[in-house]
Residue frames relative to the residue before (quaternion, step in Angstrom):
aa qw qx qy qz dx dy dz
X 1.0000 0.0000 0.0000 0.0000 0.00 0.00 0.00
X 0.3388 -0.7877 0.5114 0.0567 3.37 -0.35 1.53
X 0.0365 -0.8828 0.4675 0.0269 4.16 0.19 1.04
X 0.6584 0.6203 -0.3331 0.2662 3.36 1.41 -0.35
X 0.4569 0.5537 -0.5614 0.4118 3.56 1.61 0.65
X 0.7205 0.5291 -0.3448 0.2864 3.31 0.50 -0.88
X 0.5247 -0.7603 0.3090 0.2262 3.08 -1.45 0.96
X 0.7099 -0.4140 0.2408 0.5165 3.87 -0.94 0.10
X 0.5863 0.5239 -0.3780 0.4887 3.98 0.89 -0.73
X 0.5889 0.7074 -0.1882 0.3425 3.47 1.14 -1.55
X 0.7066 0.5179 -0.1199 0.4670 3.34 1.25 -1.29
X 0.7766 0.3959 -0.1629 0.4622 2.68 0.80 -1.39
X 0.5227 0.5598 -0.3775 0.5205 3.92 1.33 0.29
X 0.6543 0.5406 -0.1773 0.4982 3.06 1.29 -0.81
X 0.6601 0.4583 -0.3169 0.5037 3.37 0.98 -1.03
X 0.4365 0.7446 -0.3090 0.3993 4.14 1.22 -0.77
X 0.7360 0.4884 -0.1354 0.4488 2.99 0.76 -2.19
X 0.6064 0.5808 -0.2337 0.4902 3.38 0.86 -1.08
X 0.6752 0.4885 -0.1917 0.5184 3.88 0.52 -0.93
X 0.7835 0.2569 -0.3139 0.4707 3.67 0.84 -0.68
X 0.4007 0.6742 -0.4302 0.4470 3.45 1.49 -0.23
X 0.6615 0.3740 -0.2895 0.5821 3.80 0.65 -1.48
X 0.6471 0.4516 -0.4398 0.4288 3.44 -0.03 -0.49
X 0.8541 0.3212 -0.2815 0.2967 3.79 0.02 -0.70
X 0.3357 0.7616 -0.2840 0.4760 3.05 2.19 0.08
X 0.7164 0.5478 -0.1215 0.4146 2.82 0.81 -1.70
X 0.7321 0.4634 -0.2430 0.4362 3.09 0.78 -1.10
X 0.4805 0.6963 -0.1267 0.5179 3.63 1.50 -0.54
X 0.5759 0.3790 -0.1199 0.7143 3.39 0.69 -1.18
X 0.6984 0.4064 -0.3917 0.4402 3.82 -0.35 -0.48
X 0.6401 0.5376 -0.3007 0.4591 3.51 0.43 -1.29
X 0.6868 0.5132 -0.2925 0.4234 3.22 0.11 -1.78
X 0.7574 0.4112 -0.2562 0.4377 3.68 0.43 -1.49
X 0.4856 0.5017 -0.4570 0.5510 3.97 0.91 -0.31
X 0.7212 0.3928 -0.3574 0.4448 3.76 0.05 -0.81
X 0.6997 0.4466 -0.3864 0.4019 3.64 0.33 -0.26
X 0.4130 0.7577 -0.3314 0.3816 3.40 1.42 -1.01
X 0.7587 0.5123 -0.1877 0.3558 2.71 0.43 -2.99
X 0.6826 0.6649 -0.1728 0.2490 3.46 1.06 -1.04
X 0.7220 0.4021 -0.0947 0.5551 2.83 1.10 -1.18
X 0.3513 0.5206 -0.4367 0.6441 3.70 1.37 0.03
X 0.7188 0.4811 -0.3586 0.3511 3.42 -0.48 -1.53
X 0.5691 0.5275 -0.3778 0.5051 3.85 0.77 -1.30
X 0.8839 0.2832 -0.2462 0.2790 3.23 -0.01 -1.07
X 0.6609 -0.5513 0.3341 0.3843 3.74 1.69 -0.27
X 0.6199 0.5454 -0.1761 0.5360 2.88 1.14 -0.05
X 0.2139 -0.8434 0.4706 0.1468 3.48 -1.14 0.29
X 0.8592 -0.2531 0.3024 0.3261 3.33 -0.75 0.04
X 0.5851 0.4396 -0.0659 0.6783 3.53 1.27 -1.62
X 0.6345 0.2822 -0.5742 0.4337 3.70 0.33 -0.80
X 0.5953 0.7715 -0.2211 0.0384 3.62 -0.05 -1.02
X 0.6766 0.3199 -0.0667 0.6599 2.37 1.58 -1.55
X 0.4894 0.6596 -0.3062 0.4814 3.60 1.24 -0.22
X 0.5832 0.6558 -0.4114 0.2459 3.63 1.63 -1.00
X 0.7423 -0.3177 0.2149 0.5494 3.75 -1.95 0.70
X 0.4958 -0.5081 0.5570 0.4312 3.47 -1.76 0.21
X 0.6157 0.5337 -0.4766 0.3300 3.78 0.72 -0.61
X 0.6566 0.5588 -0.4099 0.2978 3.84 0.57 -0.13
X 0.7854 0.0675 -0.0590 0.6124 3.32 1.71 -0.81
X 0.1169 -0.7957 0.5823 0.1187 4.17 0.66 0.42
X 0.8141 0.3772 -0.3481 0.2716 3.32 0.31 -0.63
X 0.5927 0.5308 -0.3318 0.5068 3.39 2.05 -0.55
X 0.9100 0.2820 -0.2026 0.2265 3.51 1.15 -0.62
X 0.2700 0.6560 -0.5118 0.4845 2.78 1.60 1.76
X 0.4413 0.6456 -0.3258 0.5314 3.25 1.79 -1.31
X 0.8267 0.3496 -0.2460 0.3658 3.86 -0.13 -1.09
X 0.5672 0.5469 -0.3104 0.5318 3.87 1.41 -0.43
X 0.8354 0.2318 -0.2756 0.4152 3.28 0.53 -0.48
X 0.3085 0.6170 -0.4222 0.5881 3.12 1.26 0.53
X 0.6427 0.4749 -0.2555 0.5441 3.97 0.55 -0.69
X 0.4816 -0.7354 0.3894 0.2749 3.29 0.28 -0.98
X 0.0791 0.9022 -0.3672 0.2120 2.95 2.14 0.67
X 0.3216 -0.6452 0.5088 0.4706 3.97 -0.31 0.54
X 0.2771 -0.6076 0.6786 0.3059 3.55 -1.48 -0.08
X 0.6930 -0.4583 0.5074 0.2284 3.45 -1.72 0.45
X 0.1848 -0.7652 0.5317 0.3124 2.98 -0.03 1.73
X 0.4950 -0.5830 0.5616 0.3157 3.58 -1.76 -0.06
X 0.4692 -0.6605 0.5316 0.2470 3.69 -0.92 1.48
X 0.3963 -0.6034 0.5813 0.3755 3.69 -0.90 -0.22
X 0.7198 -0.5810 0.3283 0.1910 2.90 -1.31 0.24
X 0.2153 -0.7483 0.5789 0.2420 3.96 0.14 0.50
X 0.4242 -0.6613 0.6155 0.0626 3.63 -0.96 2.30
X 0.2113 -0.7916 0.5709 -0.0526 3.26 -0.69 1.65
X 0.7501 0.3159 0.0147 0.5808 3.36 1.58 -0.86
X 0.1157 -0.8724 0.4747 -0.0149 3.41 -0.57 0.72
X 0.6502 -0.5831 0.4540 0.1764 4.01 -0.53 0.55
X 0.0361 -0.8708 0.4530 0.1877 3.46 0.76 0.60
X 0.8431 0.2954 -0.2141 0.3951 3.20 1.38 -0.42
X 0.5273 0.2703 -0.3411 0.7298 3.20 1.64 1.17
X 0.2784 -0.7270 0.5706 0.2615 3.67 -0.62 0.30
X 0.6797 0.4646 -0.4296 0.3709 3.42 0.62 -1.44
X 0.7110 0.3962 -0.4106 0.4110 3.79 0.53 -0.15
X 0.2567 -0.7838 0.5623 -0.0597 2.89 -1.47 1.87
X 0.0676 -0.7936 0.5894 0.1349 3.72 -1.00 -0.02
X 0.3465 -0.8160 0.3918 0.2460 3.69 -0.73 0.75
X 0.5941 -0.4883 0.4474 0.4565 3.20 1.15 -0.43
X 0.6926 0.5359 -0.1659 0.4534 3.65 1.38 -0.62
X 0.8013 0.1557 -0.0342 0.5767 3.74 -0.61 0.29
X 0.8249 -0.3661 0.2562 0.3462 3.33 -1.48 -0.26
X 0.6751 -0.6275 0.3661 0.1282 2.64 -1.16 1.70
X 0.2947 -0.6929 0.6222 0.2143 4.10 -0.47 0.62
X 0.8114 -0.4551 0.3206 0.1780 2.71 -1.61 0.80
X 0.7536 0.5284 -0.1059 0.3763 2.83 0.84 -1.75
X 0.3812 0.5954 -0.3260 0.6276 3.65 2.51 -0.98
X 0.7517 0.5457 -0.3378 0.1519 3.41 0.16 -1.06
X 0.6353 0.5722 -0.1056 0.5078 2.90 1.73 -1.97
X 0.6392 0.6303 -0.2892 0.3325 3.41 1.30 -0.84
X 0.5611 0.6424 -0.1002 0.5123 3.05 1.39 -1.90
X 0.6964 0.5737 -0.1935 0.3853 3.63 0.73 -1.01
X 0.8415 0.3074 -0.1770 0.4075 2.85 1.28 -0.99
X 0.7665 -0.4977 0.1741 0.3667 3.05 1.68 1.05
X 0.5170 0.6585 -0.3123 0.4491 3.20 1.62 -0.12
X 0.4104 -0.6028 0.5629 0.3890 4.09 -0.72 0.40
X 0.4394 -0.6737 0.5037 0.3150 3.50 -1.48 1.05
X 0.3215 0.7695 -0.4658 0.2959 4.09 1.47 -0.05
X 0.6221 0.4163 -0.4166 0.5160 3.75 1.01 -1.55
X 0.6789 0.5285 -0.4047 0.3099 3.61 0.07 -0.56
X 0.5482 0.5462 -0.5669 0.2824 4.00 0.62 -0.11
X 0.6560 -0.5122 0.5067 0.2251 3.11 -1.55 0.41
C-alpha cells in the first residue's frame, strides 16, 4: 500500500479509520475469547469466579494482582531501625539497607571502619 500520494488530512482520516477498526476488533476478539473460556469452564463445572478465585500457589503474581485490585489492605511497611548515625549531623540516619549515603560514602573513603558509626 503505496501512502506517499495521499495527502496530510488524507492520512490522518485514514489513520482514524484504522484505530476504530483495531478497536472494534479488539473488542470482538475479547468477547468471542470470553465465550470460549465461559465454555470450557462450564465443561468442567466451574465458573469463571472459581478461577480467578484459584489457590495463590497456582498463580502469586495474578493473585496479588487480583487482591489489590479489590481493595485488600496491604501490609503497612515498618520503618526502618537507624543502625548508623552522622557523626556530624545526627538527624541523619542510615539502616544498613539499600544505598549507601553519601555521608557512608565520604566516611568509608576516608578509611575509617563503618562500626564508629552505629547508633
Amino acid at each position: 500500500m503505496d501512502l506517499s500520494s495521499h495527502s496530510l488530512p488524507e492520512l490522518r482520516r485514514l489513520q482514524a479509520k484504522v484505530e476504530t477498526e483495531i478497536r472494534r476488533r479488539s473488542d470482538s476478539t475479547r468477547r468471542t475469547l470470553l465465550k470460549q473460556v465461559q465454555k470450557l469452564v462450564a465443561e468442567q463445572g466451574l465458573t469463571l469466579d472459581d478461577l480467578i478465585d484459584a489457590p495463590a500457589a497456582a498463580a502469586p503474581a495474578k493473585a496479588s494482582a487480583t487482591k489489590a485490585k479489590r481493595g485488600t489492605a496491604k501490609k503497612a511497611k515498618t520503618p526502618s531501625v537507624i543502625k548508623y548515625r552522622n557523626p556530624a549531623n545526627p538527624e541523619q540516619g542510615w539502616s544498613g539497607h539499600g544505598r549507601r549515603p553519601q555521608w557512608v560514602l565520604d566516611w568509608l573513603a576516608q578509611d575509617k571502619p563503618l562500626e564508629e558509626l552505629a547508633a
